[in-house]
Kinemage of the C-alpha trace (Angstrom):
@kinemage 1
@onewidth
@group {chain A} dominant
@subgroup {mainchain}
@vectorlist {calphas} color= white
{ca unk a 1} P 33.207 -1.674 19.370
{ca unk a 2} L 31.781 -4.982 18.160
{ca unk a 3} L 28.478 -4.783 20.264
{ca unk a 4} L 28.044 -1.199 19.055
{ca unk a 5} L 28.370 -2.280 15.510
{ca unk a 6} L 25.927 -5.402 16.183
{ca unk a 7} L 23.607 -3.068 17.662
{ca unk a 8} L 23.927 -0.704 14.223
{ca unk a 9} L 23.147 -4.104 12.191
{ca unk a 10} L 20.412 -5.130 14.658
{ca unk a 11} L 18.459 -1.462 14.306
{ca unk a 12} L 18.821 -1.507 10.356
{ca unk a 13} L 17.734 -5.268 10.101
{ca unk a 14} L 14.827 -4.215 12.879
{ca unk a 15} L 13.485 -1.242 11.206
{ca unk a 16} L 13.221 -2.865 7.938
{ca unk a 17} L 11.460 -5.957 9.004
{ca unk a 18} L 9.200 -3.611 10.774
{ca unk a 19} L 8.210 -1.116 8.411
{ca unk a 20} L 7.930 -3.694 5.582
{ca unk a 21} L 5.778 -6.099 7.650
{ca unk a 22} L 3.736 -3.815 9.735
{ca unk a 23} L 2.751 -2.108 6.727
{ca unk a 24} L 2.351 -5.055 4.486
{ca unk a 25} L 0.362 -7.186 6.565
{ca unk a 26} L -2.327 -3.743 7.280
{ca unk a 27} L -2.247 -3.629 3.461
{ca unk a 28} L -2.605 -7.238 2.788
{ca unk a 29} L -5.927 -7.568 5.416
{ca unk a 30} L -7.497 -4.137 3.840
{ca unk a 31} L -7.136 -5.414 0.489
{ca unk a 32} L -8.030 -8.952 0.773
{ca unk a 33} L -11.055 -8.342 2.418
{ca unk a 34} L -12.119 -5.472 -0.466
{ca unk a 35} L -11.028 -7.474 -3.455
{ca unk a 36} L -12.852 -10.588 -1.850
{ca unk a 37} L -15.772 -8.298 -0.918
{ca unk a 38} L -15.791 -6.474 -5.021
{ca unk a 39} L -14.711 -9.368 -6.951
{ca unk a 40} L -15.453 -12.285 -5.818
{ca unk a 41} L -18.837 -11.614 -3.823
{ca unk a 42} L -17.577 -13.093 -0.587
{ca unk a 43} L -20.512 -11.966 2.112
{ca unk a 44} L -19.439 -9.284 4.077
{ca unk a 45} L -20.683 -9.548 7.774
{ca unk a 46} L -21.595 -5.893 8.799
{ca unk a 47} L -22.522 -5.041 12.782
{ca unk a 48} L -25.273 -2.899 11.828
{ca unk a 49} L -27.431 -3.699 14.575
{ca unk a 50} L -24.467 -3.554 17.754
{ca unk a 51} L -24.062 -0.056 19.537
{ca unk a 52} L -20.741 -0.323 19.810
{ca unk a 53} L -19.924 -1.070 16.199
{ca unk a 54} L -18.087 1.773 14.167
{ca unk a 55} L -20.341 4.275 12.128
{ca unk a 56} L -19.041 2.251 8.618
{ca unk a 57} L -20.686 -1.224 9.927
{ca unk a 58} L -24.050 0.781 9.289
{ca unk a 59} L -23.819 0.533 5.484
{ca unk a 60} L -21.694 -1.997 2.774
{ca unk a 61} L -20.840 1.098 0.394
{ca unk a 62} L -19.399 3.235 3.337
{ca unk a 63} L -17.579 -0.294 4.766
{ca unk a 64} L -15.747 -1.264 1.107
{ca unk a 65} L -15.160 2.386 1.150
{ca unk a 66} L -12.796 2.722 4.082
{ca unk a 67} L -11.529 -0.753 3.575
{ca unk a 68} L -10.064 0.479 0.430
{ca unk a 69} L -9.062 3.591 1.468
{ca unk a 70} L -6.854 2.289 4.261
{ca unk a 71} L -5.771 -0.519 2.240
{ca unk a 72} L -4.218 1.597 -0.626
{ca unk a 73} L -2.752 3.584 2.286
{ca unk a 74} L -1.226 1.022 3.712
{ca unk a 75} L 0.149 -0.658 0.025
{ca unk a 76} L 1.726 2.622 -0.795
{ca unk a 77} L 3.887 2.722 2.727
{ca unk a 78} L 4.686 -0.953 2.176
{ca unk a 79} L 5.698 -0.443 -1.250
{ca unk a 80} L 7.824 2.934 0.016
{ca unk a 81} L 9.666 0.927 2.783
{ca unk a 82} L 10.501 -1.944 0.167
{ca unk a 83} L 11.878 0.462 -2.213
{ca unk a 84} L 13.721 2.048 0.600
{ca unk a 85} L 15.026 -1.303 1.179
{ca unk a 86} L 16.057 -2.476 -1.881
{ca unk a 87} L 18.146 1.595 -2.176
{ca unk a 88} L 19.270 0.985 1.145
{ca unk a 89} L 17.937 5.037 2.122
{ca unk a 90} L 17.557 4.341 5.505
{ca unk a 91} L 15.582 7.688 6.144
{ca unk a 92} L 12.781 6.657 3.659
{ca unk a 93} L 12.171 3.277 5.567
{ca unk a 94} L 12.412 4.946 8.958
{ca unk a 95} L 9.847 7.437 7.405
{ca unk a 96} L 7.818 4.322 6.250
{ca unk a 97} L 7.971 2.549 9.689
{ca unk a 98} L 6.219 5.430 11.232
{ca unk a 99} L 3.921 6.244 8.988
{ca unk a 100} L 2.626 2.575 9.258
{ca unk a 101} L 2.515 3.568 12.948
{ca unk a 102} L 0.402 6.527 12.359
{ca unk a 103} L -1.674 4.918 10.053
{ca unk a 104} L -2.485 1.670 12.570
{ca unk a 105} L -3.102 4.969 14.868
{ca unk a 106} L -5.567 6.608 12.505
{ca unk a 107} L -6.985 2.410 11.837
{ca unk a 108} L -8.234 2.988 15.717
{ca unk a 109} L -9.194 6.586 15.886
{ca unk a 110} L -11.538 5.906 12.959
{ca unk a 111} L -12.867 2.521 14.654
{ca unk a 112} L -13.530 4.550 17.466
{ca unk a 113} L -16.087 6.477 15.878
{ca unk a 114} L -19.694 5.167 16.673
């Protein structure tokens, strides 16, 4: 009885930590790198001339584009799993932890694009 309930405690402490940080760190990366990019005029290195690049290295416009575009994505799943956190609604932060797995998915099916 005791190791099932550690296990329960384990999962919920696990799936929180996961869907907060997995999101928050995606969202955190996208965003730094388009505020620093916008606002501060930090020199974006683009791949423009490497084959293997993905099709957004080719222009800045298209690059800031998807870097904000996946960034917001991932801000609004990170700020979904800490409000399912904070309401303890287990079912939203599952829901957060895998859509933070499906957008890390979608993060290398657009990279994969040439």
């Amino acid at each position: 009885m005791a190791c099932f309930f550690l296990g329960f405690i384990m999962n919920r402490i696990f799936v929180n930590i996961a869907a907060i940080l997995s999101s928050g760190i995606f969202a955190y990366s996208y965003l730094r790198e388009w505020i620093g990019a916008v606002f501060f005029k930090e020199e974006v290195t683009l791949q423009a001339t490497n084959p293997e690049a993905p099709y957004y290295h080719g222009n800045l416009e298209l690059y800031l584009w998807n870097t904000l575009t996946f960034g917001l994505i991932f801000a609004a799943i990170f700020a979904t799993a800490i409000y399912g956190s904070i309401k303890k609604k287990e079912g939203i932060v599952f829901l957060s932890f895998i859509l933070s797995m499906i957008g890390i998915f979608l993060v290398m099916f657009n990279g994969a694009f040439k």
